[in-house]
C-alpha positions in Angstrom: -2.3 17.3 -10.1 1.2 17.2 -9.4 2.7 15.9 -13.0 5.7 13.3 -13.5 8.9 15.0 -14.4 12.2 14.0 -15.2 14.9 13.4 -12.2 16.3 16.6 -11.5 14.2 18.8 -13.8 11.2 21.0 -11.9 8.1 19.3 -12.0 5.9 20.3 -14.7 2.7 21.1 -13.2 -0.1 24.1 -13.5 1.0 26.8 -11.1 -2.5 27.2 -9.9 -2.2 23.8 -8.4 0.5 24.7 -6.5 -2.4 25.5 -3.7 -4.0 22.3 -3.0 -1.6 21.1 -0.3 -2.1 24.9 1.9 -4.0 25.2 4.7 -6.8 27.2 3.0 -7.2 24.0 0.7 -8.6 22.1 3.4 -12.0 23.4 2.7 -11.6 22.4 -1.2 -10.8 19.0 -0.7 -13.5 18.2 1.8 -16.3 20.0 0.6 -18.9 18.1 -1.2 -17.6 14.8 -1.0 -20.2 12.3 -1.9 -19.3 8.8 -1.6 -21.2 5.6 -3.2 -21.6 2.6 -1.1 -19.1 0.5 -2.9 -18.1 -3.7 -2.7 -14.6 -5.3 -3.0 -15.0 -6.2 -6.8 -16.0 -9.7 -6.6 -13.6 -12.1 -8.4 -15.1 -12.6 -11.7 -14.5 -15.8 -14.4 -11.4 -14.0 -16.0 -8.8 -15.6 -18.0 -5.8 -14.3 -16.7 -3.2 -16.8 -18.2 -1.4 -13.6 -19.7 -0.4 -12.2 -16.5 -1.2 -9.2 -14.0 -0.5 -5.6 -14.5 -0.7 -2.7 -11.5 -3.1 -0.2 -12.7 -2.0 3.1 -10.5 -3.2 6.5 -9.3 -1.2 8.8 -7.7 -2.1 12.4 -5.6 -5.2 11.5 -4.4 -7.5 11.5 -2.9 -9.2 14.0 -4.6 -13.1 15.5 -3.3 -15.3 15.6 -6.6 -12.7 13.1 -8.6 -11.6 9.7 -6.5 -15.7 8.6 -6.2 -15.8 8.9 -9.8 -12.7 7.1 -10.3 -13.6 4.5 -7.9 -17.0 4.1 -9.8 -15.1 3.4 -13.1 -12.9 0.8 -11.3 -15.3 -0.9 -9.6 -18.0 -1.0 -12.9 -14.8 -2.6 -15.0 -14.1 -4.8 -12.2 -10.6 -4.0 -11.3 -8.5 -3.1 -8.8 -6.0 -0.7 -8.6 -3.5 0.6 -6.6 -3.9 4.6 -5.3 -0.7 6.2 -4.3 -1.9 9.2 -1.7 -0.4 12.1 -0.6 -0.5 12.2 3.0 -2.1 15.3 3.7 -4.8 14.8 1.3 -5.4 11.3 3.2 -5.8 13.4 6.4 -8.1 16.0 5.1 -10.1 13.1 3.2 -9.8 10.1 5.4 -13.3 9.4 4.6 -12.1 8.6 0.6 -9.2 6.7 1.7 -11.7 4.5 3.6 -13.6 4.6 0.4 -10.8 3.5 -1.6 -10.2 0.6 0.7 -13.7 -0.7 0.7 -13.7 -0.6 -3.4 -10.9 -3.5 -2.7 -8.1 -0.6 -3.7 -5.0 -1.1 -2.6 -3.1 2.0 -1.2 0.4 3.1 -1.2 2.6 6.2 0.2 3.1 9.5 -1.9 4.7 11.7 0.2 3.4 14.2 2.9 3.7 17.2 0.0 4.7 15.8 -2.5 8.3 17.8 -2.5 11.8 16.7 -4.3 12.5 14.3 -1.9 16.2 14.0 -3.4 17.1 17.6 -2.0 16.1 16.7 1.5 17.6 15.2 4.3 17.4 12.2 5.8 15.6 13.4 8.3 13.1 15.5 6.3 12.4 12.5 4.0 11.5 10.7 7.2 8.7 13.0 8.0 7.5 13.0 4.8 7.0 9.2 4.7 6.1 8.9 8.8 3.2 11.4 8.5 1.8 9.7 5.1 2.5 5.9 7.1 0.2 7.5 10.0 -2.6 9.6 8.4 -3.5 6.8 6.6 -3.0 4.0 9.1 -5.4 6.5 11.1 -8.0 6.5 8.5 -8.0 2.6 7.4 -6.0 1.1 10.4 -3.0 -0.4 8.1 -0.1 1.3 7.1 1.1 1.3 3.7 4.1 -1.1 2.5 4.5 0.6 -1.1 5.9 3.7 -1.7 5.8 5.9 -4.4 8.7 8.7 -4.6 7.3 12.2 -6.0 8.5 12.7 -10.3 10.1 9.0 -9.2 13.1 11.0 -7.9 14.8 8.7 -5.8 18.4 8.2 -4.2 20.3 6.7 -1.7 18.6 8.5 1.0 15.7 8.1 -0.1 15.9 4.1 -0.6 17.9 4.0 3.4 14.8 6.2 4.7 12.3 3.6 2.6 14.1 0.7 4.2 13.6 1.8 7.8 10.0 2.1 7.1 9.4 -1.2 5.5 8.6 0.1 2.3 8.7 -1.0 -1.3 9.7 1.4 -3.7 7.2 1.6 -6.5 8.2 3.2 -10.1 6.5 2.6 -13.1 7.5 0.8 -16.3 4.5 2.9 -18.7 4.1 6.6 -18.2 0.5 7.5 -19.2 1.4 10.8 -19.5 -2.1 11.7 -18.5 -0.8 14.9 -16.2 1.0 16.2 -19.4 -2.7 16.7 -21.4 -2.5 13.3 -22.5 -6.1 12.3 -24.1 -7.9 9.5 -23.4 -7.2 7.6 -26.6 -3.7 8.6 -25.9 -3.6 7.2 -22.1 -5.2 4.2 -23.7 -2.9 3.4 -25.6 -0.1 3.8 -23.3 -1.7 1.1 -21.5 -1.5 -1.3 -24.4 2.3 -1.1 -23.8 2.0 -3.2 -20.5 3.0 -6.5 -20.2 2.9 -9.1 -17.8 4.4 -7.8 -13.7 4.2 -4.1 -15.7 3.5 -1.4 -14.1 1.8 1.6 -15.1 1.7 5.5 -13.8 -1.6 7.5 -14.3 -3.2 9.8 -11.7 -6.3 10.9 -9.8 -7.5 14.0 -11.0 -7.9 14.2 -14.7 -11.6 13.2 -15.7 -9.7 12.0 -19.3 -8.3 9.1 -16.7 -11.3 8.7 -15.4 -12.3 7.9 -19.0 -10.2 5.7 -19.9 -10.4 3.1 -17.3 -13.4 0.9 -19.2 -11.0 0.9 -22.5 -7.9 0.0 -20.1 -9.4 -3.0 -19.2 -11.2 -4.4 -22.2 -8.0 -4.1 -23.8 -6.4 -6.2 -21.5 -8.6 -8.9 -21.1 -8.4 -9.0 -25.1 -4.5 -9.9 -24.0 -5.6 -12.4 -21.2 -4.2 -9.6 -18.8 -5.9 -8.8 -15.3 -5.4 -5.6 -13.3 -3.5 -7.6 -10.0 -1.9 -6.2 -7.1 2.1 -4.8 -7.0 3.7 -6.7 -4.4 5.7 -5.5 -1.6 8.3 -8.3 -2.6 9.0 -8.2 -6.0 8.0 -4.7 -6.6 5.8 -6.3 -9.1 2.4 -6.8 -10.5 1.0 -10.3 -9.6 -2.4 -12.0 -8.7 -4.5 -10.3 -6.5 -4.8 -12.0 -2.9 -2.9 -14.6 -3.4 -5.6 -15.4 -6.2 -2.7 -17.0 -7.9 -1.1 -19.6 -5.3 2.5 -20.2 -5.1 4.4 -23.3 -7.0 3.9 -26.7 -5.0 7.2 -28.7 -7.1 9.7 -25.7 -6.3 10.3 -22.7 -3.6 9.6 -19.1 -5.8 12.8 -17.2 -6.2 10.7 -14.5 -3.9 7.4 -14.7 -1.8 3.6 -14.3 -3.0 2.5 -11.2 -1.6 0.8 -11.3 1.6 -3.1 -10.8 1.4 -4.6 -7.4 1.4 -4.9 -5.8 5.2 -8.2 -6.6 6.6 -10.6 -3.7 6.7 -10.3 -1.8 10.2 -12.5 -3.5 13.2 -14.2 -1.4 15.8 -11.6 -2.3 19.5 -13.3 -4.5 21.2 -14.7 -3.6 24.4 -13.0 -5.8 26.6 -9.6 -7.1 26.5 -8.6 -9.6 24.1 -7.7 -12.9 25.4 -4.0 -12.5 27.5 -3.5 -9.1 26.7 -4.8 -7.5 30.1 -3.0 -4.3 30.7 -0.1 -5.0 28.0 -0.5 -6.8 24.4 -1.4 -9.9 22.8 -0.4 -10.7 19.2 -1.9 -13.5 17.1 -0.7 -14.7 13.5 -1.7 -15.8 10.6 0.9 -17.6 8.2 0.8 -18.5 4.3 2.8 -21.5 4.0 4.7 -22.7 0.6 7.2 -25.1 -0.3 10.4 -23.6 0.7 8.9 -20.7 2.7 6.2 -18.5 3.9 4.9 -14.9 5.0 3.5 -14.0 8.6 1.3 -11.6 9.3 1.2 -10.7 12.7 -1.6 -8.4 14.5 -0.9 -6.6 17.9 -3.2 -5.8 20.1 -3.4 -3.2 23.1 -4.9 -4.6 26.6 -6.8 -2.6 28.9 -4.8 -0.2 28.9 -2.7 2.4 26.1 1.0 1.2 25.3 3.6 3.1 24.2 5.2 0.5 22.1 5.6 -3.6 21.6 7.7 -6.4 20.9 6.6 -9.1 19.5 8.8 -12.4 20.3 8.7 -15.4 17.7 10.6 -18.7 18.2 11.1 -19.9 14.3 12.1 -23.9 14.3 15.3 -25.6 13.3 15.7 -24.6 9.9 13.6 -21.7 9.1 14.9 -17.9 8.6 13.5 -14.4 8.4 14.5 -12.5 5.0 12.7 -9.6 5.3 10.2 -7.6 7.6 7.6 -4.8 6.9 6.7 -2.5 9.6 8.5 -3.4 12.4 12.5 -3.5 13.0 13.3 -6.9 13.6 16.3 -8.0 15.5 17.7 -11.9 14.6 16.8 -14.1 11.6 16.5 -17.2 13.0 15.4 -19.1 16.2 14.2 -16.2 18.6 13.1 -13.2 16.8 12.4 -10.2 18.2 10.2 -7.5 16.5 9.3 -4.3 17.5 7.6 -1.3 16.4 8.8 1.2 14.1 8.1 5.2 14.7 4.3 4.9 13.2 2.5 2.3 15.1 3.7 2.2 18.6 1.2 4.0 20.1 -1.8 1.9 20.8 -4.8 2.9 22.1 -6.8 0.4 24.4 -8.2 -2.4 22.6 -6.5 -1.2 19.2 -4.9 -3.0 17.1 -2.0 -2.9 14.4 -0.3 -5.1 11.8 3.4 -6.0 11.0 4.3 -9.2 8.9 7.5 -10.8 7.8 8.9 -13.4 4.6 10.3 -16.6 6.4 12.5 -19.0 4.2 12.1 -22.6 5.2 9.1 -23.9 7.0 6.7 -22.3 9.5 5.3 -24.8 11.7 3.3 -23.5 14.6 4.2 -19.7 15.4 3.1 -18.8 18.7 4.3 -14.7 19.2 4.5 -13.6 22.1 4.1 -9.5 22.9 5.4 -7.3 25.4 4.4 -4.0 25.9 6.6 -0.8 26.2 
């Protein structure tokens, strides 16, 4: 596994594992990968009135280790979020569809997992791009968490990030697990979590694996729940939308929108006005004082090259932030289009872009134009 290390300072890491992202790898990390059919863990009586915490796994996923790790999640009913490395996701979409289906929630790691602080702009950007497509290729949502490599970040980094529509995820608990930690010892870094915490283990060490059971009795003796990080805050809270937004006053930031639907199979005709362009329909999550819209483009008859997606907000209501699309405006007529990942659309395919809107919905009716 590729370990934590301090900003700056080379990454400690076993040299011999210096070799899983080369070619002659591939065979490695796809070989023997058996996967167990796996449900969403359902949501289970759980007193949660301590708060969420964002269980996480980076440098996956991993043939012969993510299954297993999956299993332990999914028998101790919780969710976590798995922070790949992009060309792991493309040699092993099939787990990254596995970790989807388990209810997982995945986030971006990095095409090889490199310093990103000694790159350029431009190298950065293919490091994230690549990761944003492989696994929007394998699961049919990009990511909108990101994960910088030894949590080396910079300026560049965070400008690159922002053009992606990507929350940058650290870690407030190192488990310390790629530095021979035990799983007593990554055990009890987890008791250090508190509520919105956030905590960094990895897939790949079985002593993880191990601990995951321990993890989460512990925090249920806290009245603490494994939740989702959100792409807002940057922060653990309820999975779903489990645990809905205030009804007396607005949140000083959104609830998270709800995980991305599994992937569909196109459908074999046209969908309903997009002929040879694009239709888009929305769904919205509505609070007092604002709201998040999730917006789903779809291809006609015919491949597109690209979209924008039109939006008329009403008297009133604003757009604060976007996630993969560029918007241009923040009020009345909004105009989003695609960013450098999910242009491309096949006939009948679809993608998914979403905003956080301050005031008050009403009826969105986008409108899409293809490119």
């Amino acid at each position: 596994m590729f370990s934590r290390s301090a900003p700056g300072a080379p990454p400690r890491r076993p040299s011999r594992l210096r070799l899983a992202l080369t070619a002659g790898a591939a065979t490695v990390l796809t070989a023997g990968v058996a996967l167990t059919a796996l449900a969403a863990p359902s949501a289970a009586a759980a007193d949660c009135s301590g708060g969420y915490v964002g269980l996480t796994y980076d440098d996956g996923p991993i043939a012969g280790n993510t299954t297993n790790l999956l299993n332990a999640l999914r028998s101790a009913n919780a969710r976590a979020t798995f922070f790949n490395i992009g060309q792991r996701a493309q040699q092993n979409a099939a787990l990254v569809r596995a970790e989807r289906d388990a209810g997982m929630w995945i986030g971006n790691h990095s095409w090889t997992h490199p310093h990103l602080t000694q790159l350029s702009a431009s190298q950065i950007n293919s490091e994230l791009s690549q990761t944003q497509q492989a696994i929007q290729q394998a699961v049919g949502t990009a990511p909108r968490l990101f994960r910088p490599p030894y949590g080396e970040t910079n300026a560049t980094v965070k400008s690159v990030e922002q053009q992606l529509g990507l929350t940058e995820i650290i870690w407030d608990v190192d488990s310390q697990d790629w530095n021979g930690a035990s799983t007593a010892q990554i055990v009890a870094a987890a008791n250090n979590l508190r509520s919105g915490g956030v905590i960094l283990m990895h897939d790949g060490y079985q002593t993880t694996v191990n601990a995951v059971p321990q993890i989460v009795a512990n925090l249920a003796a806290r009245n603490l729940c494994p939740g989702m990080i959100s792409p807002s805050t940057g922060r653990a809270v309820a999975p779903d939308g489990g645990n809905p937004p205030p009804t007396t006053a607005p949140p000083t930031t959104a609830p998270p929108p709800t995980t991305p639907p599994p992937t569909t199979a196109p459908p074999t005709t046209p969908p309903p006005g997009g002929g040879t362009g694009c239709s888009a329909s929305v769904s919205v999550n509505q609070w007092t004082g604002g709201f998040t819209a999730s917006i789903r483009v779809t291809a006609g008859s015919a491949s597109i090259g690209g979209w924008t997606v039109t939006v008329t907000l009403p008297s009133g209501a604003g757009v604060a932030n976007a996630w993969n699309a560029n918007a241009s405006g923040n009020s009345g007529t909004v105009r989003f289009t695609n960013v450098n990942y999910n242009g491309s659309l096949g006939a009948g395919q679809s993608t998914e872009f979403g905003f956080q809107g301050t005031g008050t919905a009403g009826t969105l009716n986008p409108t899409c134009t293809a490119s």
